[in-house]
Legacy VTK file of the C-alpha trace (Angstrom):
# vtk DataFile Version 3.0
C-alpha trace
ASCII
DATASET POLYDATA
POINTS 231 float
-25.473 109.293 35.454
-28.212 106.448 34.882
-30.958 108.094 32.726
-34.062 108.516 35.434
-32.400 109.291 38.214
-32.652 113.138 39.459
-29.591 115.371 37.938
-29.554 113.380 34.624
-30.780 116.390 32.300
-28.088 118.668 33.743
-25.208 115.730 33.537
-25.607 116.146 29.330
-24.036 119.415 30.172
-20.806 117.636 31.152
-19.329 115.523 34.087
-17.335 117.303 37.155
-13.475 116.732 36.721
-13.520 114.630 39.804
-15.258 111.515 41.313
-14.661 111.848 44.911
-14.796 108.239 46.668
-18.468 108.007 47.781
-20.326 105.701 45.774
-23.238 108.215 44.331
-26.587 107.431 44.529
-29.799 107.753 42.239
-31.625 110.611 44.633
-31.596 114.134 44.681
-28.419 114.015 47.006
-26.681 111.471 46.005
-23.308 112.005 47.715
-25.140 111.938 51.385
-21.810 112.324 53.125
-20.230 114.835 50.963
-23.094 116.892 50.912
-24.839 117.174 54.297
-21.297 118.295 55.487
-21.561 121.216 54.088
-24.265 121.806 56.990
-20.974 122.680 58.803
-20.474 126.006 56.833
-24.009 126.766 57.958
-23.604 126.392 61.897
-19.786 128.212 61.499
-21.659 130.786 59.962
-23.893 131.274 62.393
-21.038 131.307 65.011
-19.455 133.922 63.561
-22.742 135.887 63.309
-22.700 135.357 67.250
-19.318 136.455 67.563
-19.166 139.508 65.704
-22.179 140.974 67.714
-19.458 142.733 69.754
-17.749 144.254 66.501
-18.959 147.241 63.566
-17.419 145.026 60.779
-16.873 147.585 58.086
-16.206 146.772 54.106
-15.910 143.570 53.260
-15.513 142.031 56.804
-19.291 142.507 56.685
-19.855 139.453 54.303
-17.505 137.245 56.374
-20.781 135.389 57.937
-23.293 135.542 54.704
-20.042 133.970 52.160
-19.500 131.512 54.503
-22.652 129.609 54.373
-23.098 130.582 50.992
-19.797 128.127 50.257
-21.707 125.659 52.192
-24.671 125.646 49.827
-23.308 126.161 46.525
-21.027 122.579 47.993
-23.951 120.921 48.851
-25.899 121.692 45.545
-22.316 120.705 44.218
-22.281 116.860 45.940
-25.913 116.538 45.409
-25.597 116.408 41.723
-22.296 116.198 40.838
-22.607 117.986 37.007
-20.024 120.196 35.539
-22.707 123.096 36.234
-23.112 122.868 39.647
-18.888 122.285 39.899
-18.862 126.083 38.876
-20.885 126.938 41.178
-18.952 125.404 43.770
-16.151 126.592 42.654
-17.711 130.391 42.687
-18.683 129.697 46.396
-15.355 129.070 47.139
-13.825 132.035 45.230
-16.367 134.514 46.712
-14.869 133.375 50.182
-10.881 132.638 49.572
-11.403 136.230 47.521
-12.687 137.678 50.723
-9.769 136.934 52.946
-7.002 137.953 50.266
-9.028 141.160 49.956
-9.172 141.616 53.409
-5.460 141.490 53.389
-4.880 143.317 49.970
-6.681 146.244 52.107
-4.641 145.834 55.215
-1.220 146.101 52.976
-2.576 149.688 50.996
-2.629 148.381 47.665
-5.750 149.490 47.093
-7.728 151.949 48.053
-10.733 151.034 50.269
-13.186 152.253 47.110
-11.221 150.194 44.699
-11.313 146.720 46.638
-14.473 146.346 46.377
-14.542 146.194 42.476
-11.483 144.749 41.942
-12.632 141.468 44.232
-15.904 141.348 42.483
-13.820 141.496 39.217
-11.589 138.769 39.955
-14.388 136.614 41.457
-16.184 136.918 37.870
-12.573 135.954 36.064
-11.664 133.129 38.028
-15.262 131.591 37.550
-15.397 131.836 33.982
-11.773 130.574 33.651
-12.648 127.741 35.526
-15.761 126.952 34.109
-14.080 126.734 30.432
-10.463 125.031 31.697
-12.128 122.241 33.488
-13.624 121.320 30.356
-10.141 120.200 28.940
-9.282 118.219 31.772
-7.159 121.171 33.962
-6.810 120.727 37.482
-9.144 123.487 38.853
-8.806 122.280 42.356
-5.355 123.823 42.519
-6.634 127.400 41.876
-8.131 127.284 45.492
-4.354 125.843 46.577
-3.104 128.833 45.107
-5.960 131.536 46.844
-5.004 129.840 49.794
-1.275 130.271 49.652
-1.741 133.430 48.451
-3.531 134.134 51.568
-1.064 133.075 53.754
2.085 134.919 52.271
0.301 138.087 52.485
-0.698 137.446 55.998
2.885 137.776 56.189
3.451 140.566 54.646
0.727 142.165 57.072
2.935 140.833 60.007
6.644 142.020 58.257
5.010 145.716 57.714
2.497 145.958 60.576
3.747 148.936 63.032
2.442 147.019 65.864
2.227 143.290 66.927
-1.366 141.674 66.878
-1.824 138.391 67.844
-1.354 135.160 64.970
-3.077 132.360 67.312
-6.463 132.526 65.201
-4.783 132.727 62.152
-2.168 129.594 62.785
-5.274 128.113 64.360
-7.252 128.190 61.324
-4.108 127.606 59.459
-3.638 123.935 61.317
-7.296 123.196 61.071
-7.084 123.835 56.955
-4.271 121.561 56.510
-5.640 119.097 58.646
-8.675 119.208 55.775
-6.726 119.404 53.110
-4.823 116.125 53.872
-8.470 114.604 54.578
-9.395 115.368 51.208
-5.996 114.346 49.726
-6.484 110.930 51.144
-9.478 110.287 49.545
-8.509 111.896 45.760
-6.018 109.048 46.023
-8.531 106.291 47.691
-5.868 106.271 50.617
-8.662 106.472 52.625
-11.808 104.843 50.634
-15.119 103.117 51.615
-17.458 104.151 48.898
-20.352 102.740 51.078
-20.097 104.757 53.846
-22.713 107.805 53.597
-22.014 108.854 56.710
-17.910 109.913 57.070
-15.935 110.345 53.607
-12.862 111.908 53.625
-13.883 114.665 51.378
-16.706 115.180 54.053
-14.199 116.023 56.722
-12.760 118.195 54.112
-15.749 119.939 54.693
-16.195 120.019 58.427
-12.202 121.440 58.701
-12.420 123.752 56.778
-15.644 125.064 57.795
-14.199 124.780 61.632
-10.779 126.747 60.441
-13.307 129.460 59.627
-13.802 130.564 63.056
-10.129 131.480 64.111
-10.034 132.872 61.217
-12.657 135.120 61.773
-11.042 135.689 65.065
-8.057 136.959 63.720
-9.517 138.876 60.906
-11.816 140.545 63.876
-9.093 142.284 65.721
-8.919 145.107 63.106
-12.662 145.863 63.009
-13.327 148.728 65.407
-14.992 147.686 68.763
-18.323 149.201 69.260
LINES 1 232
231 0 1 2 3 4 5 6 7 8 9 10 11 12 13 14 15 16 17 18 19 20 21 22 23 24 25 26 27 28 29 30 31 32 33 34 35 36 37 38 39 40 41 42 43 44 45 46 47 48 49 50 51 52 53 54 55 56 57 58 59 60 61 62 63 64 65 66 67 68 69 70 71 72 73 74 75 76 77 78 79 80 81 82 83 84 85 86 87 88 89 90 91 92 93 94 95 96 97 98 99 100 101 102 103 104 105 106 107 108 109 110 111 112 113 114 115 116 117 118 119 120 121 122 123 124 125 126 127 128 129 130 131 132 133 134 135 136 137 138 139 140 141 142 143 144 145 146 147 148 149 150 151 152 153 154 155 156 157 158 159 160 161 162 163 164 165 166 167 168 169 170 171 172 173 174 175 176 177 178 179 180 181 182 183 184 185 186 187 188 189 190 191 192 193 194 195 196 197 198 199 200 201 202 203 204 205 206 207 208 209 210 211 212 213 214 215 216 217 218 219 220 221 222 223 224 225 226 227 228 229 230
């Protein structure tokens, strides 16, 4: 980072793992694209606020809304600066949320009790962090520990379905399933500079990263809703 510009004091800290396509600039945000994206966690979390008005979320379902655009900022402080410090943060945005949903599951299968989830997915928020914030310093790929929370999330989601005693619906959840993918590809295409203008601030394909999986939020909240009692 060119000594002067905003961010430089933090970037003696270390570089992130990653230079996503956008050419970066020398201002506060300096990954325009990448970062005012992340304005899409804020208006899905805000949706979901709307939605739930009808539901007395319980446990962790409660923080559904809040983690949500919390994600969004800790990815915009993220693509602002683009340090090693601010990676972890973005990378503890990321695990509060993908923790969330695999809790939310964990809880729906009985394999722990509703007093012990709460610790245990604060615990393994904490762990994951500080693993990745000591790993990426020798060059690991910490972008595939969020492939794996994912994944992880989906094959329990199955086990929900295999054991549940009655049918609920899966349209939200393969919704937001579709939508995820969909980012993921986005943001595959430009890791690889398959898809690559590095001076356009205004669509990257990390930045649709960002506006998928924000979107895939709201089936997923949808589908996560159905167990919450109805007021």
């Amino acid at each position: 980072m060119t000594p002067g510009c905003p961010w430089h004091a933090l970037a003696a800290y270390g570089p992130a793992n990653i230079k996503w396509c956008e050419q970066r600039l020398c201002a506060w945000v300096n990954e325009p694209a990448n970062a005012w994206s992340n304005l899409a966690f804020v208006v899905v979390a805000l949706a979901v606020v709307s939605l739930g008005r009808r539901y007395a979320a319980t446990g962790l379902l409660r923080w559904f809304a809040p983690l949500v655009a919390v994600m969004g900022a800790c990815s915009f402080v993220y693509h602002a600066s683009n340090v090693w410090l601010t990676q972890v943060l973005d990378f503890l945005g990321m695990y509060m949320f993908c923790c969330l949903l695999l809790a939310l599951n964990v809880g729906r299968l009985g394999w722990l009790s509703a007093r012990a989830l709460p610790r245990v997915y604060g615990s393994t928020v904490v762990a994951l962090t500080v693993v990745t914030a000591v790993i990426v310093r020798y060059g690991a790929p910490i972008q595939g520990i969020v492939f794996v929370l994912i994944v992880a999330t989906v094959v329990t989601e199955g086990l929900c379905r295999r054991r549940a005693a009655e049918r609920y619906a899966l349209g939200g959840f393969f919704a937001a399933l579709a939508l995820m993918t969909a980012a993921i590809v986005c943001s595959v295409l430009d890791a690889t500079r398959v898809w690559c203008d590095p001076d356009d601030h205004l669509v990257q394909g990390h930045a649709m990263w960002h506006v998928l999986s924000a979107l895939s939020l709201l089936p997923a909240f949808v589908h996560y809703r159905q167990f919450a009692r109805t007021r």
